[in-house]
N, C-alpha and C positions, 0 to 999 in steps of 0.2 A: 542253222545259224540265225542268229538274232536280227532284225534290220535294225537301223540304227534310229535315233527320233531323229524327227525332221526339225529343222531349225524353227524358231518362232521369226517373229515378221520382227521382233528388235533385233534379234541377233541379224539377222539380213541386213536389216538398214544399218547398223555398226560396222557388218565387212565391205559393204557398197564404197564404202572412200576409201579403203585400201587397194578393193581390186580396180579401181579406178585408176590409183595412182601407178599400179601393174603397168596396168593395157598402156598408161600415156610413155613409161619408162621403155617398157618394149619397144613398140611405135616409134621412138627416137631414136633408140637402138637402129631397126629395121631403115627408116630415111636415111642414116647417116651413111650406112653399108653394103644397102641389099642393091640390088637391080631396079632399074629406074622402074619397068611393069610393077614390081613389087611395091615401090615407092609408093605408087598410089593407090595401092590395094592398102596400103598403113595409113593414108591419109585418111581415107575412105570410114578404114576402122574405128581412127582417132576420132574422125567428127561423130562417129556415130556415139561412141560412148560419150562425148563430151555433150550432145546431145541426153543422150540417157539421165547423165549425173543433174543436166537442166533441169528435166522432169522433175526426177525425183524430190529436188530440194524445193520445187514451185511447191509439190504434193504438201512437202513437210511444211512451210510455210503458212500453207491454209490451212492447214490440220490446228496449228497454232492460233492462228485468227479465227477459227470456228470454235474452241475452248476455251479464248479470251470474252468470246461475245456471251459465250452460255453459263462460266462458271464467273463470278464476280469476288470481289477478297469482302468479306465479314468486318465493318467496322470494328474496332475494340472497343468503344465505349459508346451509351449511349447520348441521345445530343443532350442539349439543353431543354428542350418541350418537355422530353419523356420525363428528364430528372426532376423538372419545377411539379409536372402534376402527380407522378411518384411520391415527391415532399410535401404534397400536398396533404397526405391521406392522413387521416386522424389514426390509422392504426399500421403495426407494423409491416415494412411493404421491404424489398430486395429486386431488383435486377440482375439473374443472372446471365450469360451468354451459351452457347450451346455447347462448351466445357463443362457445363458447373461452376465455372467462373464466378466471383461476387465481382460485380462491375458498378454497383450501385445502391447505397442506401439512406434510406428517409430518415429525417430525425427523429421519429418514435420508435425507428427499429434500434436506433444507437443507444436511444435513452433506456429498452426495455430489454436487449440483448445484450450491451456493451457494444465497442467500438470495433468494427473486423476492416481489417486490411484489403483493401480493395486489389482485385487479382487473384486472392489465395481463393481453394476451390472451397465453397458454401459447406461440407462437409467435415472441415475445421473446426467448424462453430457449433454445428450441427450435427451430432450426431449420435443420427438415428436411422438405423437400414430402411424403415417404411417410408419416410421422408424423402429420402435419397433415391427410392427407386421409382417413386411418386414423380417426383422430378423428372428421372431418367426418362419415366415411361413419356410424362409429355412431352420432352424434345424426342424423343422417335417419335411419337404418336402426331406430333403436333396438334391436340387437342389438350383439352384443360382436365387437368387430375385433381382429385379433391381429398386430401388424407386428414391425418391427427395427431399432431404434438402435444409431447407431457413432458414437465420440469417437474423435480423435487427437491431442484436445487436451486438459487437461495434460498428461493420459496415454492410451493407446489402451486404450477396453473399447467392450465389445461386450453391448448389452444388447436381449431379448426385450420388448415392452411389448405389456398387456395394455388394451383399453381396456375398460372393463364398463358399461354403463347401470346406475344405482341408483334403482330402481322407489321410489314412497312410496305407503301407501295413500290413497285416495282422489284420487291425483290420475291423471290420465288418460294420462300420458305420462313420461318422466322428464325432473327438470330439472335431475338432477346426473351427473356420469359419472367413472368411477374411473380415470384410468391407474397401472396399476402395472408399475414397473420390475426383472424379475427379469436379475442378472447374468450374465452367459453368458460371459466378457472367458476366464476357466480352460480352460473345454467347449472353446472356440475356438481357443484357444492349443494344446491337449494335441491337437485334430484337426491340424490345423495340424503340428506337432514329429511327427508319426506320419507324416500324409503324405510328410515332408521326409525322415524319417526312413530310408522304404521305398525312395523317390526312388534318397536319393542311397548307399542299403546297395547296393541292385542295382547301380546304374552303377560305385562305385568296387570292388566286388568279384568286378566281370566277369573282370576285367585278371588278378588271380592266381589264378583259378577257372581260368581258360583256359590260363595257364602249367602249374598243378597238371597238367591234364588231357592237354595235349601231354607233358609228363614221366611221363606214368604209360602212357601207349601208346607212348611209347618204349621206356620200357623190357620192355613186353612183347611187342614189339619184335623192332626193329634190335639192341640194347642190351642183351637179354636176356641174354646170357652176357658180357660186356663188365664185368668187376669195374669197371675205372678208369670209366667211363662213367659207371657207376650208381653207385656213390659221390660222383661227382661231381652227378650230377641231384640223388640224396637230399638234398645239401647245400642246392641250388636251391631243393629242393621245402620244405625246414625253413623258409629263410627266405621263401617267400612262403607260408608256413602262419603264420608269424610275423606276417606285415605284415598278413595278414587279421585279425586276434586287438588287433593294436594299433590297428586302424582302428574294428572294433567298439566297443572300449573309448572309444575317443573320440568315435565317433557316438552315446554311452550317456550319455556325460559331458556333451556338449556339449547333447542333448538335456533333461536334468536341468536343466543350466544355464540353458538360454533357456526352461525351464518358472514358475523361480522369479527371470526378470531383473529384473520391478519388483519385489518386495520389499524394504522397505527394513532393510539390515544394521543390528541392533538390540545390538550389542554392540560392547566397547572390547577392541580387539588392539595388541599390541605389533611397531611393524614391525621396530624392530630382531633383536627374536626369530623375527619369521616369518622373517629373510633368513639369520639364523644358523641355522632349519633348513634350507633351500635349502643353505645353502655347504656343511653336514653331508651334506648326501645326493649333492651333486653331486663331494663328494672324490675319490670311488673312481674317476669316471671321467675327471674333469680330469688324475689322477694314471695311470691308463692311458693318457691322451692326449698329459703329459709337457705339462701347463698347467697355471702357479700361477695358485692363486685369492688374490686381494686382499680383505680386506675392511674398506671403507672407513663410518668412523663409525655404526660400531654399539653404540658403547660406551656410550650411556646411552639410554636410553628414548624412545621416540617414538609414542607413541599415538594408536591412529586409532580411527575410529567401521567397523568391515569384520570381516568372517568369517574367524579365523584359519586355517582348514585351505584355504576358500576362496583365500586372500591366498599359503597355502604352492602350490598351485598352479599360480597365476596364474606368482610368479616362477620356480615350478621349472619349469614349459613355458622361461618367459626363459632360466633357466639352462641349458638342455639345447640349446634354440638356439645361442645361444653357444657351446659347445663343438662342436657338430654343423657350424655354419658359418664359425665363427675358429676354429681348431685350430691356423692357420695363424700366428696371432700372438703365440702363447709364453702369453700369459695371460689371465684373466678377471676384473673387475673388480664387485664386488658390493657394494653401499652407499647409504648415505643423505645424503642436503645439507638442511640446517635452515634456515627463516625462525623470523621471529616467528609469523607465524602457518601455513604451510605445511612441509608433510618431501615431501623428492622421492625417492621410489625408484628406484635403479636397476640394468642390468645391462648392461654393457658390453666389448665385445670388440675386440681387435686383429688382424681378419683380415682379410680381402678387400672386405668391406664390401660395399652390396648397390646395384646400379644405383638414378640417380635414379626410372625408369619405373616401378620393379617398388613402390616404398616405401605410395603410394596404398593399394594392391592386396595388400598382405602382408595383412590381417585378414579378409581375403574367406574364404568355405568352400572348400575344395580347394585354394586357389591356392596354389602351388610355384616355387621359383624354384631354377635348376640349380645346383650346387654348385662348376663350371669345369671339371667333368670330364667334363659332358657330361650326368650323373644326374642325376634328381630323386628327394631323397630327403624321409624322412617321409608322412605323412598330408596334409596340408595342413590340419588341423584343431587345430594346435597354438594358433597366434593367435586363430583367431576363437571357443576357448574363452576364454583370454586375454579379449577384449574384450567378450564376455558379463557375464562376471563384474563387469569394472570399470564397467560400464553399470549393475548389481545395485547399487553403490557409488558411484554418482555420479560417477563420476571416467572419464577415457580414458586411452588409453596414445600416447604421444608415441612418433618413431619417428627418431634426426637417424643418417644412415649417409653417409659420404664414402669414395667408391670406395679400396679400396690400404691405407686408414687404420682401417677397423673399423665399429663401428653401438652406437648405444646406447641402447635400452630403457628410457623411464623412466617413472611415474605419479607425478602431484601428488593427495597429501591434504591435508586442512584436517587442522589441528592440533586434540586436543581435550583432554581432561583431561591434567595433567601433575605431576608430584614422586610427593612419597608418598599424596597422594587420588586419582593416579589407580591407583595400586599398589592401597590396600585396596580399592577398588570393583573390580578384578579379583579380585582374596584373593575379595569374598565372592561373586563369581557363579561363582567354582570352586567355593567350600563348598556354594551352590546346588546345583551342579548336578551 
């Protein structure tokens, strides 16, 4: 047969005031009825137990004032010192409590996360398993954890967080813990445009490293006394000395460009001026190519929120395309189309126009599309600065080409100041600057 379990020490102390109340009900029983000897054998009893329940409850009493003295209640918030020099911090900073509680945050964490409800648990806002457990681990640990947050949303940044315990005196553990958020979104980016960088300098300037290299052992060579040969090579070797030098410059540009592609353009440009320097630069060689340039409604002002040397680029890659891939079609067309509230730029040609497949895939890095002779010509980094750029500006670049009939380039802006206030607000940010 089984024994049975023995009571725990709560269960004891829970029956202690009943069998108490036993012995004292007996005992009155017994004095009221029994024989006088017995009489004070029940007093006897009585005081003893009444004695016992003394004990007991002295015991329980300091059990209570010794777990008052050791265990202390966790303020809920923290004071005023902590909040001012928390507010202080140039970068985003949180107080949590040792819930995961949000009990506290600084005006650059509100200005760069939004605004969170003080009390709800930090994991609301947040979330991210590695963060969270980053957290967890230093309030068990009570030591400082060091992880790594990433957004792709509104926009993609890349942030280091620090989690720190904040010790107070006299208490024995902490009940508040720092996360602070330093930004990394640049560091990340610049590794990143380097790596890319090296990537793709190596691979695209394999191609006329290797040509260079076959013409130079030719000619010292088979070739070596071959006048016509080696004039002939030198020519070769100039222009792929050329196309190495055009490709750098765009791997340079293009890198620049996608370093600074969120920034938001904090100035007012005139597009009909950026395209009248576009048609200015592109004359000489529309006119070696025996292409007239059009230029349509440029005649009065059209003002955007975009970077004008930026803006001359964007369209002068447009316009160089154009001539590089419609030469075919007598002319080039350069211009703007007005709404009330929109201006469309664009560049347009009448040549051969570019297959439906290829249209997708024109803005990619490298990519090339043959000219019908069989070549590929250019860098292939012409557009996808191009589209960098217009990404810096909100805006994309639309792409409509119908095979035989030509291709036409355009981007939509928002319209924004316009007459003669938007003229003197240029006037004085020339005098500015």
């Amino acid at each position: 047969m089984a024994e049975p379990a023995p009571h725990s020490d709560d269960a004891r102390r829970r029956a202690l005031p009943s069998l108490a109340t036993l012995v004292c009900v007996a005992g009155l029983l017994v004095i009221a009825y029994a024989e006088p000897e017995v009489r004070v054998l029940a007093l006897a009893t009585l005081a003893a137990a009444a004695c016992a329940w003394l004990v007991q409850r002295g015991a329980r009493a300091s059990r209570r004032r010794k777990a008052a003295k050791t265990v202390l209640p966790s303020p809920l918030w923290p004071n005023a010192s902590v909040k001012s020099v928390v507010d202080a911090m140039r970068e985003p900073a949180f107080v949590l409590d040792r819930n995961l509680a949000l009990r506290f945050s600084n005006t650059v964490g509100i200005q760069t996360f939004g605004n969170m409800v003080l009390g709800d648990p930090i994991a609301m806002r947040f979330r991210a398993p590695e963060l969270i457990a980053a957290m967890a681990e230093s309030i068990e640990s009570g030591e400082a954890q060091m992880t790594e947050y990433a957004e792709r949303a509104p926009s993609e940044r890349a942030w280091a967080v620090d989690i720190l315990p904040m010790p107070m005196p006299g208490e024995p553990q902490p009940l508040f813990f720092l996360a602070l958020f330093r930004d990394r979104t640049q560091m990340r980016r610049i590794e990143r445009i380097r790596t890319d960088f090296v990537a793709n300098a190596s691979h695209e300037l394999r191609t006329p490293l290797a040509s260079l290299s076959g013409f130079i052992e030719t000619l010292k060579g088979p070739a070596r006394d071959d006048a016509k040969a080696r004039a002939q090579f030198l020519d070769i070797m100039q222009e792929q000395a050329r196309r190495m030098s055009r490709l750098i410059d765009d791997l340079l540009s293009l890198s620049r460009v996608e370093m600074r592609r969120r920034l938001e353009p904090n100035e007012l440009t005139d597009l009909a001026s950026v395209l009248r320097v576009v048609a200015q630069q592109a004359a000489p060689t529309a006119a070696e190519k025996g292409l007239a340039l059009d230029l349509v409604g440029l005649e009065e002002d059209a003002l955007v929120n975009g970077d004008h040397d930026e803006l001359v680029q964007v369209f002068g890659n447009l316009a160089e395309n154009a001539m590089k891939y419609g030469d075919g079609g007598g002319r080039i067309e350069i211009g703007l189309l007005r709404t009330e509230e929109t201006v469309d730029a664009f560049v347009r040609d009448f040549g051969q126009g570019i297959a439906p497949e290829h249209v997708p895939r024109l803005t990619e890095r490298f990519y090339r599309v043959e000219d019908g002779s069989g070549r590929v010509r250019g860098t292939g980094l012409g557009l996808s600065i191009v589209r960098n750029v217009l990404i810096r500006h909100n805006t994309r670049l639309s792409i409509a080409s119908i095979p035989g009939e030509g291709s036409t380039f355009s981007v939509r802006f928002r319209r924004r100041i316009s007459g003669d206030f938007g003229k003197t607000v240029m006037k004085q940010r020339d005098r500015v600057s």
